[in-house]
C-alpha positions as CSV (number, residue, x, y, z in Angstrom):
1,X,18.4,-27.4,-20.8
2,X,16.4,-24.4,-21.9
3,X,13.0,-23.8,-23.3
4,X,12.9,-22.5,-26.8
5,X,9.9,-20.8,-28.2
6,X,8.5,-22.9,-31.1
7,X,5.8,-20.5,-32.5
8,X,8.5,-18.8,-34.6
9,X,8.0,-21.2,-37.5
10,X,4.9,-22.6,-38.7
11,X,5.7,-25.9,-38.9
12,X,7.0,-25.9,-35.3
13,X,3.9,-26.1,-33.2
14,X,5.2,-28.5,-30.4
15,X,7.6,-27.2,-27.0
16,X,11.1,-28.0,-27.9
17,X,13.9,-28.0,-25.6
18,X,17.0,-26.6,-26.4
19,X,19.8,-29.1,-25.2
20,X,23.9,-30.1,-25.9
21,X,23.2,-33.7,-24.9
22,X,25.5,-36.3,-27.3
23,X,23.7,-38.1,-29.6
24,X,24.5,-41.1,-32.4
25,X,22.7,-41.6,-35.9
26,X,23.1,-45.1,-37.8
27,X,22.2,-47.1,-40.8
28,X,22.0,-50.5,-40.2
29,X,25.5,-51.3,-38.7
30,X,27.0,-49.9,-41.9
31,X,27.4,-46.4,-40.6
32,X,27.5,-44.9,-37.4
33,X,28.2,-41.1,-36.9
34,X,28.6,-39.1,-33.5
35,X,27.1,-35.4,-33.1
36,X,25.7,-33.3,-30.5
37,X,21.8,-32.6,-29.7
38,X,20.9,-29.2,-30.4
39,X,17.2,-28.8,-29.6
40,X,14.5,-31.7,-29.0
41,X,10.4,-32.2,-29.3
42,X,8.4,-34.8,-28.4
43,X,8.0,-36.0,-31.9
44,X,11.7,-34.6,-33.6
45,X,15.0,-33.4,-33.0
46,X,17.9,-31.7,-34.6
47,X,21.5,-33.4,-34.2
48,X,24.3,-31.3,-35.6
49,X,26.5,-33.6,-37.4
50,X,29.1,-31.9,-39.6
51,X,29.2,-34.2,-42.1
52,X,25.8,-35.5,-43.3
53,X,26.6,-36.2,-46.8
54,X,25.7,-39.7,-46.1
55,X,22.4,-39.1,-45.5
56,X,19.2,-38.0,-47.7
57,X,15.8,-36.4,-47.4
58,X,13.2,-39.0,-45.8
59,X,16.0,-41.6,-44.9
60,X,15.6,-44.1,-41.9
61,X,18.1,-44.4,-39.7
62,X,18.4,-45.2,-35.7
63,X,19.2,-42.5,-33.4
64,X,20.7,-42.9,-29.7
65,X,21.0,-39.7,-27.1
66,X,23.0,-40.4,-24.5
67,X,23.1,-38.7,-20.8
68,X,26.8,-37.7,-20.9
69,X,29.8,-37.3,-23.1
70,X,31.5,-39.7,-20.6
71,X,28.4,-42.3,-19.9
72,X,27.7,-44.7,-22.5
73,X,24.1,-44.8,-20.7
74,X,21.5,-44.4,-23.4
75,X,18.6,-42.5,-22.4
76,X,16.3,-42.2,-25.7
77,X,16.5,-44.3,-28.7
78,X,14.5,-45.5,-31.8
79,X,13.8,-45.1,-35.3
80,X,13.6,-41.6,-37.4
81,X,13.1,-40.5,-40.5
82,X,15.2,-37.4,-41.9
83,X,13.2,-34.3,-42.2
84,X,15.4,-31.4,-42.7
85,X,19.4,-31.6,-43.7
86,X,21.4,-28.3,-43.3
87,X,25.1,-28.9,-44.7
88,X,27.3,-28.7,-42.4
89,X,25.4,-28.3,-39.6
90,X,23.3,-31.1,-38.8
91,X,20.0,-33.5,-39.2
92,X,16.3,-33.0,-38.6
93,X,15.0,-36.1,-37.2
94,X,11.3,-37.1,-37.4
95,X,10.7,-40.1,-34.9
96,X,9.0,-42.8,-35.6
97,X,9.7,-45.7,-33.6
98,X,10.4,-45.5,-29.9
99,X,10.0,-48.4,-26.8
100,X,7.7,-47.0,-24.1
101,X,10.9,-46.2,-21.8
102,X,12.3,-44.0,-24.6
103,X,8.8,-42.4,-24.7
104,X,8.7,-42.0,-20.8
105,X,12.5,-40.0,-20.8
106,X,11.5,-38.0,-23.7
107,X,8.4,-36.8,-21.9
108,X,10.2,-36.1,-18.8
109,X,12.8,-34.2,-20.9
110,X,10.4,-32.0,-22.8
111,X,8.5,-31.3,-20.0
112,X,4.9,-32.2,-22.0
């Protein structure tokens, strides 16, 4: 993981870590899609997802990151609401519900 500079955008006032970790996004147990991790903040993170077509602006949907493509071992996961989509790309995710060990990794991740 790298360190990427958040003061480039206004809205971005918090550390965020650049990272390739994989990372799920779900509705309910309707829908379940796979992407990577491409940067992450204690309080958001942006999955690239190519398709996100299923999704819209302030949406709530689960989100899982794991440690490895080849561990199933969940390190972070909770609720989020969809900030920011970029087609084709990916998903902003604002979180808004996480267990205390979630919260713990997170921290350790970003470095707070």
């Amino acid at each position: 993981m790298s360190y990427v500079e958040g003061s480039n955008n206004n809205q971005r006032r918090d550390v965020r870590v650049s990272s390739e970790l994989p990372a799920t996004i779900s509705v309910g147990s309707q829908l379940t899609l796979k992407g990577q991790l491409k940067d992450l903040s204690l309080k958001s993170a942006f999955i690239r997802i190519k398709n996100n077509v299923y999704f819209q602006l302030n949406d709530e949907v689960g989100f899982a990151i794991q440690e490895s493509e080849d561990e199933t071992r969940i390190i972070i996961e909770g609720v989020a609401r969809i900030s920011r989509i970029a087609l084709g790309e990916g998903l902003a995710i604002y979180f808004t519900k996480m267990e205390d060990a979630s919260v713990k990794r997170l921290k350790e991740l970003v470095k707070e």
